[in-house]
FIVO-721832 format. One record per residue (C-alpha): y, z, x; residue in one letter; chain. Coordinates in steps of 0.02 Angstrom, whole numbers, always signed. Each point is the difference from the previous one (the first is absolute). Layout:
! FIVO-721832
v | w | u | residuo | cadena
Y | Z | X | A | A
...
This chain:
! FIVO-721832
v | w | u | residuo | cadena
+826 | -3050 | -884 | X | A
+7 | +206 | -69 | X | A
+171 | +75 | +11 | X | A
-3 | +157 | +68 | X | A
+100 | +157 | +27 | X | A
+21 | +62 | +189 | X | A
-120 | +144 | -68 | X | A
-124 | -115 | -45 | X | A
+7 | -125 | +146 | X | A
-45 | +153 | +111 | X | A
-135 | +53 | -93 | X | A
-80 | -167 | -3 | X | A
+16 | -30 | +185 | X | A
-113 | +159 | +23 | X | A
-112 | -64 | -132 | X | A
-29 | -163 | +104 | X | A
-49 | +84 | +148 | X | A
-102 | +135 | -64 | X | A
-109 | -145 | -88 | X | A
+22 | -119 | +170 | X | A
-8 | +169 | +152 | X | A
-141 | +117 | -33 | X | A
+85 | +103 | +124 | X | A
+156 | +18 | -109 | X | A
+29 | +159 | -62 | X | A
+165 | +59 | -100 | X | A
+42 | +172 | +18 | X | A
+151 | +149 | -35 | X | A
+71 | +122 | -88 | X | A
-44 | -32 | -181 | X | A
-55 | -191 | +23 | X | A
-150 | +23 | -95 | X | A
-43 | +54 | -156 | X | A
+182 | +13 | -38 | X | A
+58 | -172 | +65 | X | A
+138 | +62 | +108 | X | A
+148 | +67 | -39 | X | A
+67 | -170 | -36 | X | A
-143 | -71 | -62 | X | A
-34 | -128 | +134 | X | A
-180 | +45 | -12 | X | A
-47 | +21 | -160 | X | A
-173 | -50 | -43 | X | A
-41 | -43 | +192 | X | A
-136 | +157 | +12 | X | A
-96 | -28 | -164 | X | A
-25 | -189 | +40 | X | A
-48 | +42 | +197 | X | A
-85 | +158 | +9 | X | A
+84 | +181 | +48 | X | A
-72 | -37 | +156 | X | A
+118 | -136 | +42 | X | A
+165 | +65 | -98 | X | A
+32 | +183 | +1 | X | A
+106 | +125 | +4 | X | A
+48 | +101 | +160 | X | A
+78 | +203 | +14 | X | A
+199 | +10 | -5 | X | A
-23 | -12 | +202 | X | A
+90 | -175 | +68 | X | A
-50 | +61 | +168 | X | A
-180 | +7 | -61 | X | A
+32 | -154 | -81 | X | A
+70 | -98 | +129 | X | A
-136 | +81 | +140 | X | A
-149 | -27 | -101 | X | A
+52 | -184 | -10 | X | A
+29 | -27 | +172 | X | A
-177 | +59 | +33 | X | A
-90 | -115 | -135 | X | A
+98 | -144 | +73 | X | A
-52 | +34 | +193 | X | A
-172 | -2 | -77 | X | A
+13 | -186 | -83 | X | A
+74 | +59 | -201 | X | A
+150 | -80 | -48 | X | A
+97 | +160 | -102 | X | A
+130 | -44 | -108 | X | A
+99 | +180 | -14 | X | A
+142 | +47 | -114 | X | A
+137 | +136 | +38 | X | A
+64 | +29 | -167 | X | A
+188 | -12 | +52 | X | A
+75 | -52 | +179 | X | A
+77 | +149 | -8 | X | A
-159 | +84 | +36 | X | A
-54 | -85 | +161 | X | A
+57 | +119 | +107 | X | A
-143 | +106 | +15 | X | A
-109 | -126 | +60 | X | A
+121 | -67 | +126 | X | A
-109 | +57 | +156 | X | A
-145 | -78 | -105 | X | A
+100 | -153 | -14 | X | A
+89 | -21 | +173 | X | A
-112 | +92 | +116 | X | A
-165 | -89 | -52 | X | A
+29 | -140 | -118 | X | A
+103 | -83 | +89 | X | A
-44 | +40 | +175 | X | A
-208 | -23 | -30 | X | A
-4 | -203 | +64 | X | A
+84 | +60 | +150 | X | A
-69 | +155 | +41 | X | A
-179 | -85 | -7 | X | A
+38 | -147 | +92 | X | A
-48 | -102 | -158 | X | A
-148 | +70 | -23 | X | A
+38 | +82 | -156 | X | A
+142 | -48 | -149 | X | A
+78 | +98 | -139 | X | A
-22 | -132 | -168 | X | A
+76 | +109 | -122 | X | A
+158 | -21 | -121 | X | A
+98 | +142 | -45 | X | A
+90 | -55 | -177 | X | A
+158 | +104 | -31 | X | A
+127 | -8 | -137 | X | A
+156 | -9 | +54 | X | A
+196 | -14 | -49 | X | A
+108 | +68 | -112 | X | A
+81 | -43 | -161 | X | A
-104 | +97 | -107 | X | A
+75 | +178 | +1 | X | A
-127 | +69 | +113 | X | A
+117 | +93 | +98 | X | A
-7 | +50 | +203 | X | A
-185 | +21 | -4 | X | A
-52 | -173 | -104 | X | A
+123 | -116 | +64 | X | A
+4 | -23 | +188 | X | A
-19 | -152 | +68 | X | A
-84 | +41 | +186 | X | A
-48 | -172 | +59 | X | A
+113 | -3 | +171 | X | A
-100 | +154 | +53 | X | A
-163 | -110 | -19 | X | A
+88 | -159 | +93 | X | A
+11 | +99 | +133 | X | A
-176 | +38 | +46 | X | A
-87 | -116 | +97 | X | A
-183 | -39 | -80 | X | A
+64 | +5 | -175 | X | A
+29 | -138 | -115 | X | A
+135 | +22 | -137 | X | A
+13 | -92 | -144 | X | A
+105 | +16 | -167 | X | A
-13 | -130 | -130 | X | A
+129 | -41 | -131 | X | A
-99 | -78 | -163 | X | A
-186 | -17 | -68 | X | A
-53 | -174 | +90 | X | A
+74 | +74 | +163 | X | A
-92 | +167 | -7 | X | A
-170 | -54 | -48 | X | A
-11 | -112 | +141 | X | A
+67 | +105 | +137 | X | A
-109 | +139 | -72 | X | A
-154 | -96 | +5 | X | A
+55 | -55 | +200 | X | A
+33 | +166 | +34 | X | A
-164 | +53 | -44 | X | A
-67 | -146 | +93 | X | A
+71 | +54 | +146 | X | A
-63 | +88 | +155 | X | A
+170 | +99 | +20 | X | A
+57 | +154 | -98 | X | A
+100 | -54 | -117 | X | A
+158 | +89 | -98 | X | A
+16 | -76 | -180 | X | A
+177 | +49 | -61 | X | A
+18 | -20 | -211 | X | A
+165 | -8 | -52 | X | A
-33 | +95 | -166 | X | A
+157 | -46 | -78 | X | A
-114 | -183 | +3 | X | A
-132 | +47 | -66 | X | A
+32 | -39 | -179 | X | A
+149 | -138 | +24 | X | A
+117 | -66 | +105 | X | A
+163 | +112 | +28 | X | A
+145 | -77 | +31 | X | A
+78 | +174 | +31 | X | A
+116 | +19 | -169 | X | A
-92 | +164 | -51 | X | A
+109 | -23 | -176 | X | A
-96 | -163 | -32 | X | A
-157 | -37 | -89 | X | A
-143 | -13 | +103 | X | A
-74 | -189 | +20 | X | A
-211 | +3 | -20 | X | A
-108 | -78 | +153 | X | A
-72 | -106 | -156 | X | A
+183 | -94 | -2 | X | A
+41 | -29 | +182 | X | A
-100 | -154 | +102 | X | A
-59 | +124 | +133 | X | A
-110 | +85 | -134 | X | A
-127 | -143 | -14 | X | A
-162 | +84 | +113 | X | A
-149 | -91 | +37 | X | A
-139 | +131 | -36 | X | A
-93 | -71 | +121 | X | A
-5 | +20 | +198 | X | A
+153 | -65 | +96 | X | A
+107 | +68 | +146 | X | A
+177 | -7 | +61 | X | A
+32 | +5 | +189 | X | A
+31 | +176 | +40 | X | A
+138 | -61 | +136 | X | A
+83 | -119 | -108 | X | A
+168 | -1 | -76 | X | A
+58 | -83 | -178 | X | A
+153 | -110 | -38 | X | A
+41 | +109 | -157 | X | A
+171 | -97 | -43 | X | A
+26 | -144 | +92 | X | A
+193 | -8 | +62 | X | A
+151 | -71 | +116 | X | A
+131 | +122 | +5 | X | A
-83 | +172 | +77 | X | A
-164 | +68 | +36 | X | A
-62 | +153 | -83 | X | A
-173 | +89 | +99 | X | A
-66 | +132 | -137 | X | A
-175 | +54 | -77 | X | A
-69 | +79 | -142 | X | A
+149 | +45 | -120 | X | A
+127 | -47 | +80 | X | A
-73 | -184 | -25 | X | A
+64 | -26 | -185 | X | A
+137 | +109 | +37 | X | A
+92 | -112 | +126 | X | A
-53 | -135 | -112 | X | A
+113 | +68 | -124 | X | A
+133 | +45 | +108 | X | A
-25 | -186 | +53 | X | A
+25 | -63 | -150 | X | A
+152 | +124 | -71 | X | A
+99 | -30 | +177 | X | A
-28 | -190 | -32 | X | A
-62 | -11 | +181 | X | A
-120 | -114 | +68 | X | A
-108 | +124 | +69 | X | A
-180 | -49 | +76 | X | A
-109 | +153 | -50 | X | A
-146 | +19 | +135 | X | A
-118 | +129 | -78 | X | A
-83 | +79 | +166 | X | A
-165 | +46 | -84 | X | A
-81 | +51 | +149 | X | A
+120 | +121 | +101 | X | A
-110 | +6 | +164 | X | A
-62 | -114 | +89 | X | A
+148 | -89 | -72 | X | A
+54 | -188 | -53 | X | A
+130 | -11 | +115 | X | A
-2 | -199 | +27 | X | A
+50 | -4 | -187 | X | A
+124 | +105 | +20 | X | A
+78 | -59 | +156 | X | A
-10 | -175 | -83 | X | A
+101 | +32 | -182 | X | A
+116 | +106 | +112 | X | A
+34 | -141 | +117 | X | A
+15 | -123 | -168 | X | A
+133 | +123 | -80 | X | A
+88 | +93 | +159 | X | A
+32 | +159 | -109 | X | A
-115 | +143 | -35 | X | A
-23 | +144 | -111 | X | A
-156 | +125 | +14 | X | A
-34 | +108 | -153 | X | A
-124 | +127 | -33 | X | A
-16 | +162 | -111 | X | A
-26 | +124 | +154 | X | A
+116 | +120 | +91 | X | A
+112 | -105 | +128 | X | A
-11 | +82 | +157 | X | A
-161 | -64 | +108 | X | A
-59 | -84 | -164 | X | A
-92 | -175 | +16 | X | A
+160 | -84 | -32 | X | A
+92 | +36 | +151 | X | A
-167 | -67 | +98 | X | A
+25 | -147 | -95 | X | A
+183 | -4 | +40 | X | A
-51 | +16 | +193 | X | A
-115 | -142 | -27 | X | A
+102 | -129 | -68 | X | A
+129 | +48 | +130 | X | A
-96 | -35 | +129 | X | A
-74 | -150 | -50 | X | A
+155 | -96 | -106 | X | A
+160 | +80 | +81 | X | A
+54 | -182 | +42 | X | A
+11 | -59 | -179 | X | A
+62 | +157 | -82 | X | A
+160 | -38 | -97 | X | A
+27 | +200 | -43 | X | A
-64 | +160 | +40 | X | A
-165 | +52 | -79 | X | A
+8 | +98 | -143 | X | A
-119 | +170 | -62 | X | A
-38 | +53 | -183 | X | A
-81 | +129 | -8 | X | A
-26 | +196 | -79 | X | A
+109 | +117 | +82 | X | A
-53 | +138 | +142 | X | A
-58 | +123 | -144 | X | A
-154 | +59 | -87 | X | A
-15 | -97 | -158 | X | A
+91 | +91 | -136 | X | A
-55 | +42 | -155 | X | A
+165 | +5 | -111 | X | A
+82 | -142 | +111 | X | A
-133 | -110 | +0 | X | A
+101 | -159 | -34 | X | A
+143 | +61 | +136 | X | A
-159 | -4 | +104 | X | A
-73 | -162 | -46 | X | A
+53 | -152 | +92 | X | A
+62 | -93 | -152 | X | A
+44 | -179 | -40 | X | A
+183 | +52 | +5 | X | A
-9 | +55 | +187 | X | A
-119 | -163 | +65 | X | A
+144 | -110 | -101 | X | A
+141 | +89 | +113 | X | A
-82 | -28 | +171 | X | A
-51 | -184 | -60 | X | A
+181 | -19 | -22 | X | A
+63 | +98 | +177 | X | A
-149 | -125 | +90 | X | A
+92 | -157 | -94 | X | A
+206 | +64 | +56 | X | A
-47 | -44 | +168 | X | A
């Protein structure tokens, strides 16, 4: 099996399906020729035509509208906004028609496209290349959201998502793209090449795009996270000395939520974790959710790790960051109780 970096899983989930989908096309700002701005597809237009990879204007709402029309006329587009950060343009794009087209036709006409967007901090990109938006995409109904955490993971949901009938929001943690990151900036950075979860198939395979992972199995506490936050925890897991079961989300909505209702039953303690702002961020849905469904077997209250209610600074970036250091000190408040 090839071993594979994050960057390279991506790229050869889009080469499956533009060899497998001749309605596949791959499309943004500087996806072509160049390869995108993180490379994740380099080489795709000279092996499948500049008809099929391209690049688009610096225009997300052209982007984003121009994709919504190929897929209501039977294309699958796979569309990159270069950073999260820049979504907001084509939010009307995105909410408005996207997500509302199944409906608004009766069923007569779908939206099969896949917006991929970088996402995430840890990387020094500042306010403007480090949010982490995916609570405002949860929210709309007719979207799918989905964030994977290593290679294996993100070539198969990427591959599903582009299966799919649904629009589709593919969040990349780009802090994974080259390595796992346990969140100890001051460390050196562990290769895809080393870690289990960088052996790929290179051929076609899917993972459930409503399916949750067992990450760390565990006893003591249950930690819901995604993306980042996934080896983070892990090593706040393992510095704490806790017990913690790790359930790596994977796809945010529709959500897992028998798996998550089940390992919170199993451990009666819960911890939520993610990268963005606190207030209204996907955690405290989470937090709602197991609430409401595991109240009866909660030994202590639920507890939130997340960035604080501020843009992302540039200079404080590690005050920002929800570190292992923080995750170890709510494992330990969930375990007082």
């Amino acid at each position: 099996m090839a071993r594979m970096t994050m960057i390279q899983a991506l790229r050869s989930a889009m080469d499956v399906m533009l060899e497998r989908d001749p309605n596949v096309v791959v499309y943004g700002q500087d996806v072509g020729y160049f390869g995108g701005v993180f490379r994740c597809t380099e080489g795709l237009q000279a092996k499948h035509g500049r008809s099929r990879v391209f690049d688009a204007p610096i225009s997300e709402g052209g982007i984003v509208g121009t994709a919504v029309g190929m897929a209501a006329y039977g294309l699958r587009p796979v569309v990159e906004v270069q950073f999260a950060d820049y979504f907001y343009p084509a939010s009307d794009q995105i909410v408005s028609e996207a997500a509302r087209l199944r409906y608004r036709s009766a069923g007569d006409f779908t939206a099969p496209l896949t917006i991929r967007m970088p996402c995430g901090g840890g990387i020094y990109g500042g306010q403007t290349h480090s949010q982490s938006p995916e609570a405002l995409f949860t929210h709309v109904c007719g979207l799918r959201t989905v964030m994977p955490s290593n290679p294996y993971d993100a070539k198969g949901l990427l591959i599903a998502s582009i299966e799919n009938d649904d629009p589709v929001i593919f969040l990349e943690p780009k802090r994974l793209y080259n390595g796992p990151f346990d969140g100890h900036h001051d460390r050196p950075v562990v290769p895809w090449s080393q870690h289990a979860l960088g052996e790929v198939p290179e051929g076609h395979y899917t993972v459930p795009l409503d399916t949750a992972a067992v990450f760390r199995p565990g006893r003591q506490v249950t930690v819901l996270t995604y993306g980042t936050m996934v080896f983070v925890s892990e090593a706040a897991a393992q510095e704490a000395g806790i017990d913690a079961e790790i359930i790596d989300l994977r796809s945010l909505w529709p959500l897992d939520l028998p798996a998550i209702v089940a390992s919170v039953k199993k451990t009666g303690r819960c911890v939520v974790v993610h990268e963005a702002t606190r207030t209204s961020g996907f955690g405290a849905e989470l937090a709602a959710l197991v609430q409401e469904h595991c109240f009866y077997h909660l030994e202590a209250p639920i507890e939130r790790v997340t960035g604080w209610d501020t843009p992302y600074p540039h200079a404080l970036e590690w005050n920002y960051f929800p570190g292992p250091a923080r995750v170890a000190a709510a494992l330990r408040r969930a375990m007082e109780t």
